[in-house]
N, C-alpha and C positions, 0 to 999 in steps of 0.2 A: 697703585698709583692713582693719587686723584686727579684731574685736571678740571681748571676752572672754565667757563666758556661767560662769559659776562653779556654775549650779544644774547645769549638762550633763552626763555624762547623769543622775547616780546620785541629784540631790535628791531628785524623786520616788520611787522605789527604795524608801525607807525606808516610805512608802505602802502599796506593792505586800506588803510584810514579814505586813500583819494580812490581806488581802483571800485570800479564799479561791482557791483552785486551779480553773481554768477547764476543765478537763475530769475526772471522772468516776470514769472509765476509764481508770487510769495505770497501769503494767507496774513505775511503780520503786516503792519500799516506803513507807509512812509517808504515804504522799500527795505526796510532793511529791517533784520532780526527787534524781535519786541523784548526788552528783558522781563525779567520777573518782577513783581508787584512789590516784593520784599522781601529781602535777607537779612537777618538777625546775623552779622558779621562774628559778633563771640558764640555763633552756633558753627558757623561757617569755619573762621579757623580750624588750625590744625593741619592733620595728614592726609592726605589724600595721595590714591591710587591712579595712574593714570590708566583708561582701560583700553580706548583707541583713540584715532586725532589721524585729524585730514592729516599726510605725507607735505612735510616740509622741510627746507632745507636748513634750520638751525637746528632740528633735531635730527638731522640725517645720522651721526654717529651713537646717536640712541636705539639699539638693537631690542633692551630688557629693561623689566623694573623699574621703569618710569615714574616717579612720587614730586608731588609736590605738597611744601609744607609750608602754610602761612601763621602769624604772628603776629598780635593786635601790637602795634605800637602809638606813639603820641600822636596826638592831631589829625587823628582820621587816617593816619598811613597803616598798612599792612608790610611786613618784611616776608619777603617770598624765598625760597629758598624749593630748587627744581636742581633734582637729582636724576642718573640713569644711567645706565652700563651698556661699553661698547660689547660688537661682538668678542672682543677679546675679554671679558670680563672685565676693564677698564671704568673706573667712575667718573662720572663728570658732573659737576656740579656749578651752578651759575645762582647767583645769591642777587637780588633784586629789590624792589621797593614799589607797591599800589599806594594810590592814592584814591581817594572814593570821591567821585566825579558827580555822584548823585546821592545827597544827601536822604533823601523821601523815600525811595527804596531800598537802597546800599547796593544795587544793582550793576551798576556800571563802573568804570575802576580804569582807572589808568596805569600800565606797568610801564617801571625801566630797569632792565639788565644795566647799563652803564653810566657807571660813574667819572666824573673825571674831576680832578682839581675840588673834590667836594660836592661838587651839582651832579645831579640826575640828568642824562639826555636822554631822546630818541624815545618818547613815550609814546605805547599802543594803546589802542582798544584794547579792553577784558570784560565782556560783557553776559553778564549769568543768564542766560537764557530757558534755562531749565533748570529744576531742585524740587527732589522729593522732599516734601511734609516733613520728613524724620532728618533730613538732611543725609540718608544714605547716599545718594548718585546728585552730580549736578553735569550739567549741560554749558560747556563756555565755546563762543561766537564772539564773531568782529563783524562789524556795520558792513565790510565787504563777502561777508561768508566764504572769505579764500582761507580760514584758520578757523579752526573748531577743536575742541576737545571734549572727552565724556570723560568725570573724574568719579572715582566712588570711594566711601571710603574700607573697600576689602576688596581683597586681589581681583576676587572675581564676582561677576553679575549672576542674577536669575535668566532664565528665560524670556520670563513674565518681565522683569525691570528693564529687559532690553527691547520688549516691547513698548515698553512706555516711551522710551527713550526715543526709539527709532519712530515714533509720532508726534514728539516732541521736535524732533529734528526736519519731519517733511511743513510741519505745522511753520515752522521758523525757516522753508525755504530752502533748507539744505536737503544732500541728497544723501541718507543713512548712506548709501554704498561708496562715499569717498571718503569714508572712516576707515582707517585702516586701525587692527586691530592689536595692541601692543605688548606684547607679553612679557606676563608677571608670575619668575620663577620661584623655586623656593631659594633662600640666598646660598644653599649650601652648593646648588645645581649652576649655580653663574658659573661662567667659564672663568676658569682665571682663581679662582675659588680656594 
């Protein structure tokens, strides 16, 4: 059984927007996470894995298998689609819409999970923070560093790239150990299966 969750992940998001910066002590400028210089968005689409992400409450019923898949559409929008399995083996799926906030890099992104009447409400931060050269792994943050995510695009990391990553993360002010880390089974092993 699928079920839809439309606030997933990015309603709260818009929350995170006024709430101050959780550490201090940030290396990027301004207080708040630096994005990347630039992303070639027809690189960036597609599938992605999600591998950890700070614990929050729109994804509380997300136990496994966490993917998010993007999708160049007109006028500078991306169509989101963020999929994940309860612990019952349970799918949930919440279909969405970015906007590219920042033209010069393609860095920054506005998401909405919900629709109403036709209009997009309740738009978050989505902010790439990190991305490897090849576009294996990226790194996504909000201006409040209360929401992070590490996405790759294969189930599972290096050693090595999780070191990059986790220097990537204290560099940008977050703390690698409020990543929790999200497992990605094989589909035959989900519960429910």
């Amino acid at each position: 059984m699928v079920r839809n969750i439309y606030y997933f992940p990015v309603m709260v998001l818009v929350l995170a927007a006024v709430m101050n910066p959780k550490n201090e002590n940030m290396k990027s400028s301004g207080g708040q996470p630096v994005p990347v210089s630039h992303v070639d968005l027809t690189r960036y689409v597609g599938n992605w894995y999600e591998i950890a992400r700070i614990p929050n409450f729109f994804e509380s019923k997300c136990a496994m298998n966490a993917t998010v898949t993007y999708v160049l559409q007109k006028d500078n929008e991306i169509g989101v689609v963020n999929q994940c399995f309860d612990k019952d083996g349970k799918a949930h799926i919440a279909k969405g819409i970015a906007k590219v906030m920042d033209q010069e890099t393609g860095a920054k992104l506005k998401v909405s999970f919900v629709k109403i009447l036709g209009v997009h409400l309740f738009w978050g931060d989505y902010w790439i923070i990190g991305l490897d050269k090849d576009y294996r792994y990226a790194v996504v943050g909000t201006p409040s560093r209360k929401y992070g995510w590490i996405l790759s695009r294969t189930p599972k990391l290096s050693s090595g790239e999780f070191d990059k990553i986790n220097e990537i993360l204290r560099n940008q002010g977050y703390n690698p150990s409020d990543f929790v880390p999200t497992p990605q089974m094989e589909r035959d092993s989900t519960p429910g299966k």
